[in-house]
N, C-alpha and C positions, 0 to 999 in steps of 0.2 A: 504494500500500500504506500501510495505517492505522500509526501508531507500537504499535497494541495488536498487528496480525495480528503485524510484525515482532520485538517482545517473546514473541509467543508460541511465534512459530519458533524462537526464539534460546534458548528454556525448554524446548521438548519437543528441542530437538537437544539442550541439555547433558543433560535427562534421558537421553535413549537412550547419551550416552556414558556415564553413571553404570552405567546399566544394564550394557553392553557391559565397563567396568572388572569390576564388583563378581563377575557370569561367569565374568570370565578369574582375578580373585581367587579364586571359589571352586573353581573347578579346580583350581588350583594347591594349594589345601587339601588337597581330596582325593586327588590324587595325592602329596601327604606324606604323608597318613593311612598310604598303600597301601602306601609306600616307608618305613614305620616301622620293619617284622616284622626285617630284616637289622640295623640298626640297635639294635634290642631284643636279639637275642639277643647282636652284639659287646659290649654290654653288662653283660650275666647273665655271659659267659665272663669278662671282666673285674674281674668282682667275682670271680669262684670262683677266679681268678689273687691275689689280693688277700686271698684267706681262705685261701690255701696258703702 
């Protein structure tokens, strides 16, 4: 094996972990997005507790 084949394996492995991260990153996004709404209204309650 050439030192280029084995740079290249060792570049598309870390690529596919990036990829693999960046997934699990935006998952976790979106299930904050989804997990906002209860969040938002303790909020609103909180203010209207605070304007009383």
């Amino acid at each position: 094996m050439d030192l280029i084949d084995g740079m290249s394996y060792i570049i598309i492995l870390f690529s596919l972990g990036v990829f693999y991260w960046f997934g699990r990153f935006t998952m976790k996004l979106i299930k904050q997005h989804y997990d906002i709404y209860p969040l938002l209204y303790d909020l609103e309650e909180s203010e209207k507790k605070k304007k009383q």
